[in-house]
C-alpha positions as MATLAB code, in Angstrom:
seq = 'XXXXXXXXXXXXXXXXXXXXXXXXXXXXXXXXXXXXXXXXXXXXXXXXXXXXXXXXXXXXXXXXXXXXXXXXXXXXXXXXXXXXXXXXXXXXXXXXXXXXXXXXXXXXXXXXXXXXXXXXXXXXXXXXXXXXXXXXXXXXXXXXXXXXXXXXXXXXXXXXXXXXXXXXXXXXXXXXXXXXXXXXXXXXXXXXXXXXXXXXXXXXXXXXXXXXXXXXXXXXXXXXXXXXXXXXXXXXXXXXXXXXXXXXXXXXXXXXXXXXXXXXXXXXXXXXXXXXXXXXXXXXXXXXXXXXXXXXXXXXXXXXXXXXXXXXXXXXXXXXXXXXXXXXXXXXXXXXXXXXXXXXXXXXXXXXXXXXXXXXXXXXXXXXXXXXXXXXXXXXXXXXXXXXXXXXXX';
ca = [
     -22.031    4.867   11.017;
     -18.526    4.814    9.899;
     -17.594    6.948    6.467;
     -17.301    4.112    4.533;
     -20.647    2.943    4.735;
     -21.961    6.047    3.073;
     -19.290    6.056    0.473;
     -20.351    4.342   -3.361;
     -18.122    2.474   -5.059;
     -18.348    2.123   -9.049;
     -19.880   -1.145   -8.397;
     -22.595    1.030   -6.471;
     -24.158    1.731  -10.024;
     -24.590   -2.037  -11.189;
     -27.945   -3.002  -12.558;
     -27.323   -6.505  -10.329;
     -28.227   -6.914   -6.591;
     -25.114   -5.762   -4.464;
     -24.374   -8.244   -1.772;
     -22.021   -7.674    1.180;
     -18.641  -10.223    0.552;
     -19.263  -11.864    3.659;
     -23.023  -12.747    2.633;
     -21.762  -15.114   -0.539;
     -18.237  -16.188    1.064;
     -17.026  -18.249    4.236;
     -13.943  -17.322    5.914;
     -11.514  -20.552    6.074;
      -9.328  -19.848    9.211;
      -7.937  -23.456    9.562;
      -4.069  -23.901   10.591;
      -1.796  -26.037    8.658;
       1.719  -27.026    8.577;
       3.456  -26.606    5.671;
       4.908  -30.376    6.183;
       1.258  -31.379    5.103;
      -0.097  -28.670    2.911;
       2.439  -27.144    0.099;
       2.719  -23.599    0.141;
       1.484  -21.466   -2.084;
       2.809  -17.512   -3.401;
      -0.623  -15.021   -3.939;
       0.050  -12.215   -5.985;
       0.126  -10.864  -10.000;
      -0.046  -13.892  -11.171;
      -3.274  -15.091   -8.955;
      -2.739  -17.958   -6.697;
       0.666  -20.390   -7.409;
       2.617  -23.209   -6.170;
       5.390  -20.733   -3.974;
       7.729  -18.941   -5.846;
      11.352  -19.133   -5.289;
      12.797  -16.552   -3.211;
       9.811  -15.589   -0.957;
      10.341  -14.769    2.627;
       8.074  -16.882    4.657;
       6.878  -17.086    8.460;
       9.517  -18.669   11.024;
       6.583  -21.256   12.187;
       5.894  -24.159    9.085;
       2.651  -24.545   11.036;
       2.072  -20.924   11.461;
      -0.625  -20.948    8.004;
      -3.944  -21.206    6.610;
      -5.484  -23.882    4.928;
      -6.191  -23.230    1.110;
      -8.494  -25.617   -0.948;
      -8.958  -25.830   -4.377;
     -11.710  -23.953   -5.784;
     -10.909  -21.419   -2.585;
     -10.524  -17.670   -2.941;
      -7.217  -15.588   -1.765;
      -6.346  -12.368   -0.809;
      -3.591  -10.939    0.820;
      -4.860   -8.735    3.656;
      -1.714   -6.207    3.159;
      -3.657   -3.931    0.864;
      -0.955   -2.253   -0.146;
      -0.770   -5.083   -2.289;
      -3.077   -3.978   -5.046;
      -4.026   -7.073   -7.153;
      -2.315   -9.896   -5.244;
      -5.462  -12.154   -4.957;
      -7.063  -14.734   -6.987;
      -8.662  -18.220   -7.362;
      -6.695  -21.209   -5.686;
      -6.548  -24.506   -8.103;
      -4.930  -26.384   -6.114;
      -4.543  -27.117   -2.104;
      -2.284  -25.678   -0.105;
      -1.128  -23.078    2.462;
      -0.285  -19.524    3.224;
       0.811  -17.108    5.269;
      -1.705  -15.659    7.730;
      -1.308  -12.326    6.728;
      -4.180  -13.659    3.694;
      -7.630  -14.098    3.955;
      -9.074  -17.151    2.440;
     -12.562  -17.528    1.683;
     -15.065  -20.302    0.230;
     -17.377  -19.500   -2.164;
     -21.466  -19.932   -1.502;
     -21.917  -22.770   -4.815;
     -25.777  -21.252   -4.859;
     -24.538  -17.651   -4.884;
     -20.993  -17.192   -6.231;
     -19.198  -18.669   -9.135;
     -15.658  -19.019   -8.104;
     -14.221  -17.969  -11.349;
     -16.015  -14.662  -11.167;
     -15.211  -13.936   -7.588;
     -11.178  -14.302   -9.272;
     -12.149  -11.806  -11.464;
     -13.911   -9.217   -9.239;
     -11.173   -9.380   -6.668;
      -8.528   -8.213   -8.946;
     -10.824   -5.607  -10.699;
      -9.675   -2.297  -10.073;
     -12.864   -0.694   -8.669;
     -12.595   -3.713   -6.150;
      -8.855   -2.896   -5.220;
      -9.426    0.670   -4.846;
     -12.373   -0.409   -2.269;
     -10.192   -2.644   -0.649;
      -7.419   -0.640    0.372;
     -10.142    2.262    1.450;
     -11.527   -0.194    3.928;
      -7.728   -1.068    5.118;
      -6.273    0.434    8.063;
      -2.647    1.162    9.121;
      -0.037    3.432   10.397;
       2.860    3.292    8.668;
       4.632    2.473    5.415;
       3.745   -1.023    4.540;
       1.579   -1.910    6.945;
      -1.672   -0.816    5.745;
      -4.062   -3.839    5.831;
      -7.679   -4.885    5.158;
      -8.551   -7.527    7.482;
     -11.749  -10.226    6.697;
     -14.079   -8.733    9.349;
     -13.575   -5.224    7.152;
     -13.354   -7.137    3.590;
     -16.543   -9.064    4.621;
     -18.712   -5.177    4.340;
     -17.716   -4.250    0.811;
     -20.719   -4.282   -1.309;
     -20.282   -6.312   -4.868;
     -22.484   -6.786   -7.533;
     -24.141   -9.923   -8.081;
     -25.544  -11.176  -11.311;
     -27.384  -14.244  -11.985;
     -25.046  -17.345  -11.679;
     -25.324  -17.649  -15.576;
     -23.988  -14.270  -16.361;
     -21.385  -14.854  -13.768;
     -19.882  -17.811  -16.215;
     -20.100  -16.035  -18.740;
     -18.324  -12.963  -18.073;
     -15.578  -15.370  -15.775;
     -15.151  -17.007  -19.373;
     -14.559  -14.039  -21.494;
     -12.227  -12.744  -18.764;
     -10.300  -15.844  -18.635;
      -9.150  -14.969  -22.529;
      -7.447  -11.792  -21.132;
      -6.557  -13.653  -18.320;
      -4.364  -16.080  -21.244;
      -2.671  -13.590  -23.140;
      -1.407  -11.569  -20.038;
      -0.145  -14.925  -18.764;
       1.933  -14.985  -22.184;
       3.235  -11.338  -21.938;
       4.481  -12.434  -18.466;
       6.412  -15.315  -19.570;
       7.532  -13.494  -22.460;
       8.854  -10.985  -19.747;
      10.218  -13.523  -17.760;
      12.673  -15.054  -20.557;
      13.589  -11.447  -21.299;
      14.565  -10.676  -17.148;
      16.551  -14.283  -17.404;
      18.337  -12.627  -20.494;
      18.590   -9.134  -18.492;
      20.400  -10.968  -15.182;
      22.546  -13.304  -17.974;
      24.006   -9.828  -19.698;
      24.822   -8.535  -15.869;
      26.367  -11.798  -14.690;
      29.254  -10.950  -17.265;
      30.929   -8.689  -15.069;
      32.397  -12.059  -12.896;
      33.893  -13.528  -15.653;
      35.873  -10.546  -17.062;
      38.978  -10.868  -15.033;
      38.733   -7.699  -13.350;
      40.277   -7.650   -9.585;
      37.711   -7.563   -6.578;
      38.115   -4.382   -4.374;
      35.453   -4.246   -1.209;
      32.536   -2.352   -1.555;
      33.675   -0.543    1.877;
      36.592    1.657   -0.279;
      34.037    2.616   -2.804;
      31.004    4.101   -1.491;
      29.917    5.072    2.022;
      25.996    5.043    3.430;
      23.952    8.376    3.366;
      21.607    8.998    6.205;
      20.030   12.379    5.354;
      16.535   12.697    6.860;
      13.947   14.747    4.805;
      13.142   17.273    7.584;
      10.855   20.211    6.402;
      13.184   21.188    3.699;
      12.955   18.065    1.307;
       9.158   17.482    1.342;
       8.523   18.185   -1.939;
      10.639   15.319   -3.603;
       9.136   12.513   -5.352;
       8.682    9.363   -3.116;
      10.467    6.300   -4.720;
      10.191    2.704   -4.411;
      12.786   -0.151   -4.827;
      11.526   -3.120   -6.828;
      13.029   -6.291   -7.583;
      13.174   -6.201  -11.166;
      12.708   -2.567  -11.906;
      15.207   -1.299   -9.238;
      14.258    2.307   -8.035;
      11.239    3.962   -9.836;
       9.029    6.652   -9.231;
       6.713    5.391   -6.677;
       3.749    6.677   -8.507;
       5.323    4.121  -11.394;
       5.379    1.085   -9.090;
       2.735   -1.645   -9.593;
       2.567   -2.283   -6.271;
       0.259    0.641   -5.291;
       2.566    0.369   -2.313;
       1.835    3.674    0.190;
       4.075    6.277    1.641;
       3.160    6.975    5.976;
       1.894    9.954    6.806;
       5.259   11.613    8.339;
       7.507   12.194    5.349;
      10.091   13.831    7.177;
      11.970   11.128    8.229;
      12.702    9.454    4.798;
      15.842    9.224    3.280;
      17.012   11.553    0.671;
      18.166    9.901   -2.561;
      20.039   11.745   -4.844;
      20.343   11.074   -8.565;
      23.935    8.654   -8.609;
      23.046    6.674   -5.431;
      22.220    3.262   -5.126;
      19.450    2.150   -2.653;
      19.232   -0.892   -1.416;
      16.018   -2.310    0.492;
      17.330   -4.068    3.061;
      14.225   -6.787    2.958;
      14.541   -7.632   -0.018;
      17.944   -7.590   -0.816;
      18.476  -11.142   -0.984;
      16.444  -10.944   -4.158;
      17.579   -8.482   -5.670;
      15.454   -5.826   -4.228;
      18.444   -2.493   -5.179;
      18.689   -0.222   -7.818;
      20.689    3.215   -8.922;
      18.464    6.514   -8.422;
      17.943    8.129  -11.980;
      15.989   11.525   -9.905;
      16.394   12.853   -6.612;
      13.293   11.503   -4.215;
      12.630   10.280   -0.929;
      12.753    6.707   -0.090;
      11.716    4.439    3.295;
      14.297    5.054    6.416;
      13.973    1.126    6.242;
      16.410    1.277    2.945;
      20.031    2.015    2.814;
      21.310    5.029    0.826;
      24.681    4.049   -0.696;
      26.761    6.573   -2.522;
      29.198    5.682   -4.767;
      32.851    7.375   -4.508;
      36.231    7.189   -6.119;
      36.195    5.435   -9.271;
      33.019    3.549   -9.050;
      30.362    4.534  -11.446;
      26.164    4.297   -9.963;
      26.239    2.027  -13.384;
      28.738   -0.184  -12.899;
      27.654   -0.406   -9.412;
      24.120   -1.369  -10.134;
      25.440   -3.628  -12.569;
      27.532   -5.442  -10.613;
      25.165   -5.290   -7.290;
      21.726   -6.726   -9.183;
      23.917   -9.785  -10.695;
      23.148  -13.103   -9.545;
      26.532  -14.163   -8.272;
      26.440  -10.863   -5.614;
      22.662  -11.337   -4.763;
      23.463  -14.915   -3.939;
      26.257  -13.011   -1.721;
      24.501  -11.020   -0.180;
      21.499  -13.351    0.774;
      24.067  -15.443    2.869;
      24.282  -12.581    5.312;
      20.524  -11.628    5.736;
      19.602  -11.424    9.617;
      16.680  -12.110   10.896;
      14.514  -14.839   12.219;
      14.980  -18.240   10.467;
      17.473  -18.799    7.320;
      17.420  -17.297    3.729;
      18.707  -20.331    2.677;
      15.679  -22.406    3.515;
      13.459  -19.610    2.335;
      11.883  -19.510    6.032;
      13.437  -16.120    6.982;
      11.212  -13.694    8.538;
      11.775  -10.137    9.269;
      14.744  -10.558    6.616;
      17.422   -7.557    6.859;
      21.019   -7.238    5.498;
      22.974   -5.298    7.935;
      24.714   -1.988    5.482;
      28.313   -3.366    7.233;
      28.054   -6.868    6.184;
      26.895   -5.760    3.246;
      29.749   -2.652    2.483;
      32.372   -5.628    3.633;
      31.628   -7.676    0.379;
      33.721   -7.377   -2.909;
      33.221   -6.507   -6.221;
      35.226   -7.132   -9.677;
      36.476   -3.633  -10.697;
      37.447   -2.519  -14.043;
      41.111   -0.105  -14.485;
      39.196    3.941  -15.219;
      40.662    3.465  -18.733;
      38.088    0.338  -19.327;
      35.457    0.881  -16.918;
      33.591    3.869  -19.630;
      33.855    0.742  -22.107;
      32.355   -2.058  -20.405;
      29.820    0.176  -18.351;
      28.972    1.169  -22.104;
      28.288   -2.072  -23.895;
      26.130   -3.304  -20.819;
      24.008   -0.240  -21.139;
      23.562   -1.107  -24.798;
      22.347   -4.731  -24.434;
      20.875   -4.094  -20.761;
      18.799   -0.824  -22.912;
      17.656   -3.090  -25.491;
      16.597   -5.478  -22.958;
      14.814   -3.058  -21.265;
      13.277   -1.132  -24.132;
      11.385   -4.626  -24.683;
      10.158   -4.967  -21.118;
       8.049   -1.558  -21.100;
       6.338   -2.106  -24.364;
       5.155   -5.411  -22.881;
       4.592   -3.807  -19.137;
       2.593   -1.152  -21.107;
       0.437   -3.857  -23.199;
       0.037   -5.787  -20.013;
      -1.295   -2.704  -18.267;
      -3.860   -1.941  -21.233;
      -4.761   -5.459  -21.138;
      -5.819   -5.478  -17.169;
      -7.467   -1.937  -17.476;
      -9.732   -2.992  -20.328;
     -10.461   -6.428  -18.488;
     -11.505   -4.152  -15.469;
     -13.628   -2.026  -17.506;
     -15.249   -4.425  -19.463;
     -16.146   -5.963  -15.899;
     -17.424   -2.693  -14.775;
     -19.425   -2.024  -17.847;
     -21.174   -5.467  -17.806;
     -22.030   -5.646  -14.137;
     -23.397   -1.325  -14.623;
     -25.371   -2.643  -18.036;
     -23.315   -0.563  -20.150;
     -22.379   -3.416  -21.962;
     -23.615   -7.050  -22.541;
     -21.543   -9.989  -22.979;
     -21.525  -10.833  -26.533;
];
């Protein structure tokens, strides 16, 4: 008897039967090409027609089959939340688990909700297993054990419907969000069309490689995210983990700029505000001679140099086609590219009046992150407290 098994969940306390997932769901394990099936992104935002950008597998016929009315997760479960209800067929990558709902057990809209509960993705990833940074990963045979409550198909509706109201106002906050980021990358994509000379990226800043050791353990661990740039990993949605050996992460110090190599090509780079620790997958730039972490970060996150950069992403397949796997930008193709830099007498100016709209910008994107994140926590609860009979649907 494994630990788990004797562990209780907060569904453990529900006034409903608790069924085992793999007694009220079939696992679909049929291989597609992606010639015949479209393929589809599974994350935040549930289960969508793909979304530009994504890295996927070198093989198109290397994926799952995904039905309509079908339930998705991705088996990385360091990917808190990146699950939901398909409406639509399609494919994905293997890496998710796709499952059928029993009709005479399971309503399908429920199971989208109980997925992305938080009691359910805090089971999840304690039934993954996994090594190392990023690789942490519930598989089906593991998923198929955790214990869910079960109400009466009726109740199941019901609470899927009042859900689904949440569901529609986080869905606006996101697009809201979404206009603002356009607006965000607009303000940064500027910085070409100032008329400032290009000087190579190799004359202003060189790569860091200093290894935590024993001495730098107690720095926060950061993350690099493709529209917040580098946050406190503890502030990252992802729920992304950190391995177990620490002391071969980098060390960032406040002024760098860290760039994660993977994602790159999207955008995935940011400026350090607080010394921390980051993957020894990332590169640790520091900026020297006249180039400022802001103008750099500025100029590096724009949409003209991502689009730069993404043209020299190694791997297996092409960025251009969006089939790339194993996607990595080499730190010397990467210090050979050029940016537009401003005379010292001008750069304090510019760098200033981005910060003030880029700020703004900003200042609007964490009162809606912040809503968002009430939003999802009191869907979760209210999902807890119905299925425990603390509450009843009204």
């Amino acid at each position: 008897m494994t630990a788990q098994t004797v562990h209780e969940s907060l569904f453990e306390s529900a006034v409903f039967p608790m069924a085992p997932i793999g007694s009220i769901v079939v696992e679909r394990n049929e291989k597609v090409s992606e010639t015949d099936f479209p393929a589809l992104s599974v994350g935040k935002l549930g289960v969508t027609p793909q979304l530009a950008g994504v890295a996927k597998s070198q093989s198109e016929g290397d994926r799952k089959l995904v039905r309509a009315g079908d339930l998705v997760i991705n088996s990385r479960s360091d990917r808190r939340g990146a699950s939901g209800l398909a409406h639509q067929d399609g494919s994905v990558s293997v890496v998710y688990s796709v499952m059928t709902p029993k009709p005479d057990l399971l309503v399908a809209e429920y199971g989208h909700h109980l997925l992305r509960s938080t009691p359910f993705q805090d089971e999840f990833f304690r039934w993954g297993t996994g090594i190392v940074d990023d690789l942490w990963s519930t598989n089906f045979t593991r998923m198929s054990r955790i214990r869910v409550p079960l109400p009466p198909k009726g109740v199941q509706r019901q609470l899927a419907a009042r859900l689904d109201k949440t569901d529609a106002m986080i869905a606006r906050l996101d697009d809201l969000a979404g206009i603002l980021r356009v607006r965000r990358t607009a303000t940064w994509s500027t910085v070409h069309e100032m008329g400032f000379q290009p000087v190579k990226l190799q004359w202003l800043m060189r790569e860091i490689d200093h290894r935590a050791g024993d001495q730098n353990m107690d720095l926060p661990l950061l993350s690099v995210s493709i529209h917040h740039g580098v946050q406190l990993r503890g502030d990252s949605p992802s729920g992304q983990q950190a391995g177990a050996d620490l002391s071969k992460y980098k060390v960032a110090l406040a002024g760098d700029i860290v760039v994660n190599r993977m994602r790159a090509f999207q955008g995935g780079l940011g400026q350090v505000r607080v010394d921390g620790l980051v993957s020894p997958d990332y590169a640790v730039l520091r900026p020297e001679a006249v180039l400022t972490p802001s103008w750099a970060e500025y100029v590096m996150r724009s949409p003209k140099f991502i689009e730069e950069m993404a043209q020299w992403v190694r791997g297996i397949g092409g960025a251009d086609q969006g089939n790339v796997r194993t996607p990595r930008i080499n730190v010397r193709d990467l210090l050979a590219l050029s940016i537009p830099l401003p005379p010292a007498d001008e750069l304090h100016r510019v760098t200033a009046h981005l910060d003030e709209l880029t700020g703004r910008i900003d200042d609007m994107l964490t009162k809606l992150a912040s809503l968002r994140e009430l939003l999802v926590e009191r869907s979760s609860a209210f999902l807890l407290d119905v299925v425990t009979g603390r509450k009843e649907i009204a």
